[in-house]
NUBA-834007 format. One record per residue (C-alpha): residue in three letters; x, y, z. Coordinates in Angstrom, 2 decimals, padded with zeros to 5 digits. Layout:
code	X	Y	Z
ALA	X	Y	Z .
...
//
This chain:
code	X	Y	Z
UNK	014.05	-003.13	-010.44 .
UNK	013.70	000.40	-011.94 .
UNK	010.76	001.76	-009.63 .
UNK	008.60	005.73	-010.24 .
UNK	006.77	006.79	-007.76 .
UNK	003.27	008.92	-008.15 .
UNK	002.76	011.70	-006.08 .
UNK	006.57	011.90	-004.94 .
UNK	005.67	015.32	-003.10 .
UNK	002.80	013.99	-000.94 .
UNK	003.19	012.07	002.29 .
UNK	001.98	008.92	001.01 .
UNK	004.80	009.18	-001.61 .
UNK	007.69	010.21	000.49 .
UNK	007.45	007.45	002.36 .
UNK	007.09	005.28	-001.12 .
UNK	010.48	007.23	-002.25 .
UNK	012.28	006.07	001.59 .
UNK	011.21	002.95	001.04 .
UNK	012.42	002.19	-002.41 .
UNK	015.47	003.79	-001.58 .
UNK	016.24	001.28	001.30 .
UNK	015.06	-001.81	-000.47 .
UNK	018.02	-004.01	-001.90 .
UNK	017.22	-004.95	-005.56 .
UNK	015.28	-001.21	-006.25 .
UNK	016.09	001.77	-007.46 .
UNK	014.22	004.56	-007.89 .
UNK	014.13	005.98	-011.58 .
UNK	011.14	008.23	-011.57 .
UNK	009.38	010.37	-009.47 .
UNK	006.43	012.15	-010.77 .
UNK	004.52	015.36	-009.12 .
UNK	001.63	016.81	-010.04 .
UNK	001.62	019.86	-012.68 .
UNK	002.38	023.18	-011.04 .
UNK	003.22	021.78	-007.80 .
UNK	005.57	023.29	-006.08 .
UNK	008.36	020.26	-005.79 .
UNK	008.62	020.24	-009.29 .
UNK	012.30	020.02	-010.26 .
UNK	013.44	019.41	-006.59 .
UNK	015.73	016.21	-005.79 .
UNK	012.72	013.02	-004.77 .
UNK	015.18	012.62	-001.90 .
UNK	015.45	016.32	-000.58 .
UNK	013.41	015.73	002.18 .
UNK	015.56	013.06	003.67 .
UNK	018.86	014.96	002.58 .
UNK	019.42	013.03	000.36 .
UNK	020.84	013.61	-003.50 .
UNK	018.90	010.76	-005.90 .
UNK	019.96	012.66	-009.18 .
UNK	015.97	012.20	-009.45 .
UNK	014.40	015.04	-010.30 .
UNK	010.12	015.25	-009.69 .
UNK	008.77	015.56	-013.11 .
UNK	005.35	016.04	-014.18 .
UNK	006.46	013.94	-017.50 .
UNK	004.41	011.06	-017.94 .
UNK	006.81	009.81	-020.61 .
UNK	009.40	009.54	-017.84 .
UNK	008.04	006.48	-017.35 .
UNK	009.91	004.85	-020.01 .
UNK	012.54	004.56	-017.60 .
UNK	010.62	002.35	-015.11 .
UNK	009.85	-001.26	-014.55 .
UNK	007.04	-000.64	-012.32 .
UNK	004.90	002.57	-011.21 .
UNK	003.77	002.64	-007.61 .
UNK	000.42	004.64	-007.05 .
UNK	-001.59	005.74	-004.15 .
UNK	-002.69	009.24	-005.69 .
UNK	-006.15	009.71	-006.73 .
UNK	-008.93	008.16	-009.33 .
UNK	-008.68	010.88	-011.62 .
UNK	-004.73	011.26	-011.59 .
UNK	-004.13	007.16	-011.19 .
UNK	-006.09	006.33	-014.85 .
UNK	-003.89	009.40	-016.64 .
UNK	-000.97	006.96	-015.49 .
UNK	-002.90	003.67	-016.04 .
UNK	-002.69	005.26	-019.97 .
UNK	000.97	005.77	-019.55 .
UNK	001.65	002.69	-018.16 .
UNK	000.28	001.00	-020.84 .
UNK	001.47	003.00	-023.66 .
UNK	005.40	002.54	-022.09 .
UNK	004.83	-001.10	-021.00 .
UNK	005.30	-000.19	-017.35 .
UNK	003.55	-002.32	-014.57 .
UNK	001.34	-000.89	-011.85 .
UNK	001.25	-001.03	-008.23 .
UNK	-002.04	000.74	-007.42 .
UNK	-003.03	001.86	-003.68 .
UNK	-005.69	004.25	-004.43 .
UNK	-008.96	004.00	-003.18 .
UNK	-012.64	005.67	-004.08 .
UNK	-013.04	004.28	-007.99 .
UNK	-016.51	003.98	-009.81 .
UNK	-017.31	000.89	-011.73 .
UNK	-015.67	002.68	-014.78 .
UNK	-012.26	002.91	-013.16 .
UNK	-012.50	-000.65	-011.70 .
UNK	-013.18	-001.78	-015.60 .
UNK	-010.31	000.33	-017.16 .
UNK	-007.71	-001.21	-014.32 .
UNK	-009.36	-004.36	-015.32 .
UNK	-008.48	-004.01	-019.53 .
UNK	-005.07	-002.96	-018.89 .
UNK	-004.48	-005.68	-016.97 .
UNK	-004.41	-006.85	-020.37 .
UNK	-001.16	-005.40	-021.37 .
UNK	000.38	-005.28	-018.24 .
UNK	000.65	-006.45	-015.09 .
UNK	-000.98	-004.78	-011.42 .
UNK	-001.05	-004.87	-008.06 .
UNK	-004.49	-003.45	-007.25 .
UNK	-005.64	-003.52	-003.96 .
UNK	-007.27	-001.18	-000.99 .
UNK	-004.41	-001.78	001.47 .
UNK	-001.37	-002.39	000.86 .
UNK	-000.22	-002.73	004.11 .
UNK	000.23	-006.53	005.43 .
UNK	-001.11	-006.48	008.78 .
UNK	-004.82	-005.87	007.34 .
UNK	-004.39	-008.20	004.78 .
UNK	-003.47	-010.46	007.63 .
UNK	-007.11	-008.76	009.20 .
UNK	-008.87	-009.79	006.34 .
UNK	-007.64	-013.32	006.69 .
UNK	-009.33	-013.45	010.16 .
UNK	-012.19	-011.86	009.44 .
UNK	-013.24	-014.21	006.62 .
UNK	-012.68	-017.10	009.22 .
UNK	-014.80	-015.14	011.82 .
UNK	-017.40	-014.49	009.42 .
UNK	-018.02	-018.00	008.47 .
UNK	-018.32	-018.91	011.84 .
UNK	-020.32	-016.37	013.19 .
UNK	-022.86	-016.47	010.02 .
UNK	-026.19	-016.90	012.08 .
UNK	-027.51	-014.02	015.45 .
UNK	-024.78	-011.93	014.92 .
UNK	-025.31	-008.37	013.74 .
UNK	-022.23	-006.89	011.62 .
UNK	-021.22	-003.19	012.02 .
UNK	-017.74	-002.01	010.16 .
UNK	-015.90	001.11	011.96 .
UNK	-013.31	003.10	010.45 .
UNK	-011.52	006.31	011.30 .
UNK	-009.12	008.67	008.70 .
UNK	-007.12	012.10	008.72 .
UNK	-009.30	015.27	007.92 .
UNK	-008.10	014.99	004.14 .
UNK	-009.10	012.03	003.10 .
UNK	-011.89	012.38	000.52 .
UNK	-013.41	009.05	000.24 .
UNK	-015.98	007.09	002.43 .
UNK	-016.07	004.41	003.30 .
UNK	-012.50	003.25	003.00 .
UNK	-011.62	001.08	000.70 .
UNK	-010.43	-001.43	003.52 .
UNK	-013.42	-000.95	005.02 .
UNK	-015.56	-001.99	001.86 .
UNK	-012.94	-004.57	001.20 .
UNK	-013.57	-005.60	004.66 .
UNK	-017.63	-005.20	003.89 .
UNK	-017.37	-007.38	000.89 .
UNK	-015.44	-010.27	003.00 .
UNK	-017.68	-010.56	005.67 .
UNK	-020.95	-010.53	002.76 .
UNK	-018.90	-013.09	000.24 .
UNK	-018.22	-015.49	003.29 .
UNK	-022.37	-015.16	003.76 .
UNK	-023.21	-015.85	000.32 .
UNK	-024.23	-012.06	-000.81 .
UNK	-023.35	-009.42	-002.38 .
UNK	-022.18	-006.15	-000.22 .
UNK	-024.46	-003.55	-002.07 .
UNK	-027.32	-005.65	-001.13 .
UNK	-027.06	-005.85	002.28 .
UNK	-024.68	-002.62	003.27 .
UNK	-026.62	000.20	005.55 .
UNK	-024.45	003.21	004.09 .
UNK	-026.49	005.96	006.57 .
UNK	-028.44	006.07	009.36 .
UNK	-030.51	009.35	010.48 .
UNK	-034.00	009.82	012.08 .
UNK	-036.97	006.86	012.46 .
UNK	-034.60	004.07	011.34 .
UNK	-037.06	001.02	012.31 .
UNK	-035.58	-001.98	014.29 .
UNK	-032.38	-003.40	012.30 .
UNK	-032.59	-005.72	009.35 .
UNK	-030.89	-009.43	010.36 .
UNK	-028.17	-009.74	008.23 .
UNK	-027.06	-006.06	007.15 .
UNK	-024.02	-005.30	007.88 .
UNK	-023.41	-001.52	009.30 .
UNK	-020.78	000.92	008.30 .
UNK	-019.58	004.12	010.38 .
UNK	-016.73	006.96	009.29 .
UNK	-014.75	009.47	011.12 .
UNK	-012.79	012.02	009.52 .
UNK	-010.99	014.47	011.63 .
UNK	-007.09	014.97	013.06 .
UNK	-003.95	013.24	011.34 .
UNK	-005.41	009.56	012.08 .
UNK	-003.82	007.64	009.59 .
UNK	-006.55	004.24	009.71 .
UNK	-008.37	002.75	011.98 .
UNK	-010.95	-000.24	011.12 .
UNK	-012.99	-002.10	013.28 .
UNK	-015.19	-005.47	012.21 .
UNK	-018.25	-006.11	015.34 .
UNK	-020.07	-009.48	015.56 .
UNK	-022.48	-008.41	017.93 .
UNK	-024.60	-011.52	019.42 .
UNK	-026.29	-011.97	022.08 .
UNK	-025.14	-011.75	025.30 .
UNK	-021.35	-011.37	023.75 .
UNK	-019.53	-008.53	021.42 .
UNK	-016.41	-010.10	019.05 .
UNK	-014.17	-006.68	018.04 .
UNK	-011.73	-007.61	015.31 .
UNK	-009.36	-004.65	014.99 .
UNK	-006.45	-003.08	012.74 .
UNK	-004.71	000.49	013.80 .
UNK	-001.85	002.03	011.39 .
UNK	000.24	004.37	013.02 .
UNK	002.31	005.01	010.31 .
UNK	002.11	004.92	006.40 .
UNK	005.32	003.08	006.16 .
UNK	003.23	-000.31	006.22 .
UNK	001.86	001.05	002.97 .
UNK	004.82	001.86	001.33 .
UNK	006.17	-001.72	002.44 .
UNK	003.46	-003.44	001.21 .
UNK	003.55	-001.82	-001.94 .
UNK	007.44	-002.24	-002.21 .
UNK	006.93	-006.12	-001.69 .
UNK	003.96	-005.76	-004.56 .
UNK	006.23	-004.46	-006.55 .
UNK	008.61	-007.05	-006.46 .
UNK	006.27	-009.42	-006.60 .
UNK	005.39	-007.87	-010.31 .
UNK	008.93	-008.42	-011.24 .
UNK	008.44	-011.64	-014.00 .
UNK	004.84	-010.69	-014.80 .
UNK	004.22	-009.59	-017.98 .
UNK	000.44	-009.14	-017.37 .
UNK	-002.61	-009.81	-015.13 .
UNK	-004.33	-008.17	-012.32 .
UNK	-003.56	-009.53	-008.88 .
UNK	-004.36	-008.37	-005.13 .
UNK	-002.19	-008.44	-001.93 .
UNK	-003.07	-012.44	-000.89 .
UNK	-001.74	-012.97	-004.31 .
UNK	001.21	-010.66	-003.20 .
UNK	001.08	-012.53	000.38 .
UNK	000.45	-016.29	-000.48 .
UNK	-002.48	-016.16	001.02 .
//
């Protein structure tokens, strides 16, 4: 499977390029950068010393010579490819996080013409999380007061996390609501006493923390902390490999990681 990579430059997509390149069955064919950025022209496997013969191109019609595009760049840059993809026939894998309503809807149409992975982690340990969590939620669905934690690197320009709204919106679909109806986004000043059945969110941004997220059923007389930690971005990339493959006899459709998982 003929695999590009977006963002081959970045750290995310590094680790996308080292794990394509050690994945029987793949082979990476394109790795795109963005314009004027400084890797431009350089081998995609430099950084490992290694020689690809893959040169990082800001040519969106290098594409052509993919089966699949894996993504975890940003909203902006990730619907420029979504285009692509769709003009070259090229499926999606798509990581990034922090889209408005008219992003979700254009990944949506696409999914039309071709087929995606589109989910907020990739990695398989929180999808694993998520698993739980719906299970815990269900249970504990009556005197238990819901607050979602989650901690990032300094750079990271979205908040909440998309796990942690993907976590959000398990905990309110097991409930029987809708997230944006029951989500406290902020807290600051004469807050009043807490609403029953809102569900809290708190966000740290500082360091090289690469994601923490933390789901609290908070009851009386007893706390229940479910609890995912990356230390590494390679879970991403490993997920998003096994996405990938999982792509490899769809023609279209949009899918997410249980999909992926068989979960």
């Amino acid at each position: 499977m003929r695999i590009a990579i977006a963002g081959a430059g970045g750290r995310m997509g590094r680790m996308l390029v080292e794990a394509v390149l050690n994945t029987p069955g793949m082979v990476l064919a394109v790795a795109l950068g963005r314009p004027g950025s400084a890797d431009l022209g350089a081998d995609a496997g430099a950084f490992l010393g290694r020689d690809t013969g893959v040169r990082v191109t800001d040519d969106l019609d290098a594409l052509a010579q993919a089966d699949c595009l894996i993504d975890f760049t940003r909203p902006e840059g990730t619907l420029v490819h979504l285009e692509a993809c769709v003009r070259h026939k090229v499926k999606m894998v798509i990581g990034t996080t922090g889209f408005d309503d008219a992003g979700r809807a254009a990944i949506q149409r696409a999914s039309q013409d071709i087929a995606i992975v589109f989910a907020p982690n990739m990695s398989i340990g929180v999808n694993a999380t998520l698993k739980v969590l719906d299970l815990a939620a269900r249970i504990l669905n009556s005197g238990y007061d819901v607050e979602i934690f989650e901690a990032h690197h300094r750079n990271k320009v979205d908040a909440p996390s998309g796990t942690a709204l993907k976590m959000g919106e398990t905990v309110a679909q097991a409930w029987g609501v809708d997230l944006p109806d029951v989500a406290t986004w902020t807290r600051h000043g004469e807050t009043g006493v807490r609403e029953p059945g809102t569900i809290g969110f708190s966000v740290v941004r500082g360091g090289d923390i690469v994601g923490d997220h933390t789901v609290y059923f908070c009851g009386p007389g007893e706390r229940v902390e479910i609890t995912h930690r990356s230390s590494s971005r390679a879970t991403y990339a490993q997920g998003s490999v096994r996405a990938a493959a999982f792509l490899a006899d769809k023609a279209s459709g949009l899918y997410d990681m249980p999909a992926v998982l068989g979960l």
